[in-house]
C-alpha positions, -999 to 999 in steps of 0.1 A, spaced: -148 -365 235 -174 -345 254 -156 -329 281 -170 -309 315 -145 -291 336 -157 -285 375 -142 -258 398 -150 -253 436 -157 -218 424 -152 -187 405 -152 -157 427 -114 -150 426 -85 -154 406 -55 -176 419 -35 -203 406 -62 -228 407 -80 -207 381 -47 -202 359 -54 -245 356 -91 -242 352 -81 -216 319 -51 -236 310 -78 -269 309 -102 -248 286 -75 -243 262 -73 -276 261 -107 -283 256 -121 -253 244 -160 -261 236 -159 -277 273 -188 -264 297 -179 -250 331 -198 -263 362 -193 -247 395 -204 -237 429 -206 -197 431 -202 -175 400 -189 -132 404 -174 -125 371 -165 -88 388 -145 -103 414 -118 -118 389 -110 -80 384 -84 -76 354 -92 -116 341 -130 -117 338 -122 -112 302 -104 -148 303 -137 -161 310 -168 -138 299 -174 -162 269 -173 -193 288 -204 -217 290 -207 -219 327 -229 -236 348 -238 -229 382 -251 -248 412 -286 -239 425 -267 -228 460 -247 -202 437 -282 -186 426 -291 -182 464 -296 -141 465 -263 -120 483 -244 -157 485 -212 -149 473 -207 -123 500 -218 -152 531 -209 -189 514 -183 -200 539 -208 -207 569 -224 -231 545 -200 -254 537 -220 -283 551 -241 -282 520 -209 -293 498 -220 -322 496 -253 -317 483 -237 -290 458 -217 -314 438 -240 -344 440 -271 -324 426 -247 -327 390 -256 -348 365 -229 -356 342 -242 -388 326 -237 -372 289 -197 -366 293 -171 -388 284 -144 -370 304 -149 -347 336 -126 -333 350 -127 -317 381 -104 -287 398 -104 -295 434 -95 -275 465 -113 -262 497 -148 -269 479 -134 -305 468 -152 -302 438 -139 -338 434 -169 -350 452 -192 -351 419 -203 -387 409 -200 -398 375 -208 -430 362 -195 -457 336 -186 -451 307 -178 -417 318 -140 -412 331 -135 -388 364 -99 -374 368 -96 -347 397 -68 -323 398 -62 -319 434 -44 -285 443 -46 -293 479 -69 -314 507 -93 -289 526 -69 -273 548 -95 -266 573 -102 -295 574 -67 -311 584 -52 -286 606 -35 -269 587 -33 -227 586 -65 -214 567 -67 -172 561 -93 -166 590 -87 -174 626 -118 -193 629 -109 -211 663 -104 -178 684 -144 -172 682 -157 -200 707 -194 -201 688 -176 -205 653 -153 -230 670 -181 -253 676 -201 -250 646 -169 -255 631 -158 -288 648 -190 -302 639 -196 -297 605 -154 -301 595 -161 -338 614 -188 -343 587 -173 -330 560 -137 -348 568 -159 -384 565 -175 -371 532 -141 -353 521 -127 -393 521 -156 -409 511 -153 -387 480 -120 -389 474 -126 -427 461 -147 -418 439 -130 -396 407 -109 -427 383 -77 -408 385 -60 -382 410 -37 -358 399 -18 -336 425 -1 -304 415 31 -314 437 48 -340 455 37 -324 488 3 -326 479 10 -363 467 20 -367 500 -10 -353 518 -34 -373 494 -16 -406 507 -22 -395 539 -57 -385 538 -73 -404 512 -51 -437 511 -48 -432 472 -19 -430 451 -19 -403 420 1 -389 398 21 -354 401 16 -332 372 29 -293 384 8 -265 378 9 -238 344 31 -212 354 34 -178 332 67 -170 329 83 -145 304 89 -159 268 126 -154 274 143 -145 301 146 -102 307 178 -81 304 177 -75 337 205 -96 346 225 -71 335 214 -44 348 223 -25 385 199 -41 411 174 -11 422 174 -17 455 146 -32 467 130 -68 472 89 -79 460 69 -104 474 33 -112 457 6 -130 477 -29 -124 495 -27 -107 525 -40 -137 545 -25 -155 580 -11 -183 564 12 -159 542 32 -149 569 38 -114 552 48 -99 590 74 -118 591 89 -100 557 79 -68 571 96 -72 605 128 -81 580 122 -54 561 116 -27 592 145 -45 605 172 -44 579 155 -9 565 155 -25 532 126 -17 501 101 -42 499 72 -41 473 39 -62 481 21 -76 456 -16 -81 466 -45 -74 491 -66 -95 514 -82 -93 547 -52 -85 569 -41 -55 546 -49 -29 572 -33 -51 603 -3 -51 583 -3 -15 573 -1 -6 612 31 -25 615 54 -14 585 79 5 588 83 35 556 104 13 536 75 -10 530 55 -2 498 16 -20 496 7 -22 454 -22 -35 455 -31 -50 427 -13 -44 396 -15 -44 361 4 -65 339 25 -38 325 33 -28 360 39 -63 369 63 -70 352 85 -42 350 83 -41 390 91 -82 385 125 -77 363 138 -48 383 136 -64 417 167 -81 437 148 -108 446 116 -127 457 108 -131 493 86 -156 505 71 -169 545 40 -189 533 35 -222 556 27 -255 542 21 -243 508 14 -270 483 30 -257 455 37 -218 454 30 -205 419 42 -166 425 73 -180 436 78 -201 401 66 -171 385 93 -146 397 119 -172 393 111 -174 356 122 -132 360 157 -144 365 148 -139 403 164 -161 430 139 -170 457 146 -163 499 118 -187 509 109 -205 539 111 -243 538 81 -253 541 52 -275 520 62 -278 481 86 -249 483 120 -269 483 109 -293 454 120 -264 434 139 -239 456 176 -254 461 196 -231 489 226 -216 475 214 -227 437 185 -210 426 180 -193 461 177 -193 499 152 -211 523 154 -203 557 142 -229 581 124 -211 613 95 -189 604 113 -156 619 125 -122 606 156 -130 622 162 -162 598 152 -146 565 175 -115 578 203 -141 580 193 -156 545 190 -125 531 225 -113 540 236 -144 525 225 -134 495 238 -94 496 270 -116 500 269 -130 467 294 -114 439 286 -104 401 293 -137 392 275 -158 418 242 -134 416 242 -137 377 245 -179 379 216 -177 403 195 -152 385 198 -184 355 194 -212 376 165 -200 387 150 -187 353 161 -226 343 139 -240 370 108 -222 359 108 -235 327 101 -268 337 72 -257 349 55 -235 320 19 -237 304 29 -256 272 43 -285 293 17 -283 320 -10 -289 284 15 -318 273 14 -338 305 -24 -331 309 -32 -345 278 -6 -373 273 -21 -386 305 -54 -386 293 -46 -406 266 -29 -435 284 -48 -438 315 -80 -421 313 -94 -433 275 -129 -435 276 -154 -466 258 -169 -435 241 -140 -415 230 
């Protein structure tokens, strides 16, 4: 089959990438379609994609746009219908706050959309900025988001097939789009086997990996961690790096961004994976520590307790405070040798189920019972 993959757009690297890469393995002579194209802002995995045949939208060849594309989300709709993908049999389209599934293909050619989440924006749901404390912005915002939540559903009938990347998300598509589809979890890289680290003395100090954005809810570790005077390693940067730099306390260490050498010695020497996101569809850092060997303090919330069983593979604590993850976490420095080493392999069990070679069988065994084409 002649296959086109379509991405909202390629100026980070996240999870939704890691399934745009794990679908080009899959169909590697596929072409690439997208909205806004910065190979230098993928940092350490530009290389993953500097040979990829990718095609971008005329608003993604507007001059100085990838550094001012969010006030001109109204034109969404204009991006992805300005395709023409009458020459595939298959497209398959990688959808998220762009909603790339809005393209319009036509018979014989078969649409499925892998939806990582509805536009949280659009749905009231936490985004990174704090868009509604600036009145002007508020309104604009109000406006076009009433727009673009009529074309967000109208779109959503049109790809073949929708595929969510959790039940949560399954959830949300029922709600918003009043369509059923079918749960396939994300690729997750996890270690080939799990490290020696189980054995080893714990190092004293917890890791948490995530943007530095709002809807992380990384004060709420940090308040834990000035609290309890505990180590705690962050993984990542983002716009509220410098807000949360004024508030932690000297036992809180910002990385940055790593590299994978780093990574992963910092991920199999660590006690354990902390975690405060809200409503997070599925949570692939916290999949990925767990396939460390490292049990998850998480807050219940979104996709998190598919996965994340308290007292199993973990903790969840269920008010977003410091006070309840403080609670959680004593929990857990309760645990004996035993107890912490049958936790440390429940959870390296749970992230297997969820690794790149069965995320690449379910893709494609779906394919070929639901989404055969007349042409291929």
């Amino acid at each position: 089959m002649k296959v086109a993959l379509v991405h909202d757009q390629l100026r980070e690297f996240g999870g939704a990438e890691r399934v745009l890469v794990a679908l080009k393995e899959i169909f590697p002579k596929a072409d690439i379609y997208t909205t806004t194209f910065d190979i230098n802002s993928l940092g350490s995995h530009k290389n993953l994609v500097r040979n990829w045949k990718v095609k971008v939208s005329w608003f993604g060849k507007i001059p100085f746009i990838n550094r001012f594309y969010s006030p001109f989300r109204f034109l969404t709709p204009l991006i992805w219908e300005s395709f023409d993908f009458s020459k595939y049999d298959l497209v398959i389209s990688s959808s998220g706050s762009w909603m790339s599934k809005g393209i319009k293909t036509k018979k014989p050619t078969v649409h499925l959309s892998y939806i990582h989440h509805p536009p949280r924006y659009l749905y009231g749901y936490e985004t990174a900025v704090e868009w509604k404390k600036y009145w002007l912005v508020r309104i604009y915002a109000y406006i076009v988001n009433h727009f673009l939540r009529i074309w967000d559903f109208q779109s959503s009938q049109r790809p073949d097939y929708l595929i969510a990347n959790s039940d949560e998300t399954k959830k949300r598509i029922e709600k918003f789009y009043r369509r059923d589809s079918f749960v396939i979890y994300p690729p997750v890289d996890i270690p080939s086997k799990l490290v020696n680290s189980l054995t080893r003395q714990p190092n004293n100090y917890y890791i948490t990996i995530s943007r530095l954005a709002k809807a992380k809810h990384i004060d709420v570790l940090i308040d834990a961690a000035n609290k309890m005077k505990f180590n705690l390693k962050i993984i990542g940067t983002g716009r509220d790096e410098e807000y949360l730099r004024s508030v932690a306390g000297p036992t809180v260490e910002f990385l940055g961004n790593v590299s994978d050498f780093e990574f992963k010695s910092i991920f199999k020497n660590a006690e354990a994976f902390l975690f405060a996101s809200k409503d997070e569809e599925f949570g692939i850092a916290v999949v990925e520590a767990m396939g460390y060997g490292l049990p998850v303090i998480a807050f219940k919330s979104g996709g998190i307790p598919e996965y994340v069983e308290n007292n199993v593979n973990g903790f969840l604590f269920d008010s977003l405070d410091h006070i309840n993850l403080i609670n959680k976490i004593k929990d857990f420095e309760k645990l004996n040798k035993e107890q912490l080493l049958n936790m440390k392999q429940e959870a390296r069990k749970t992230a297997e189920r969820f690794s790149e070679e069965n995320f690449k069988k379910n893709i494609l065994n779906f394919i070929k019972t639901h989404a055969r084409t007349s042409r291929g």
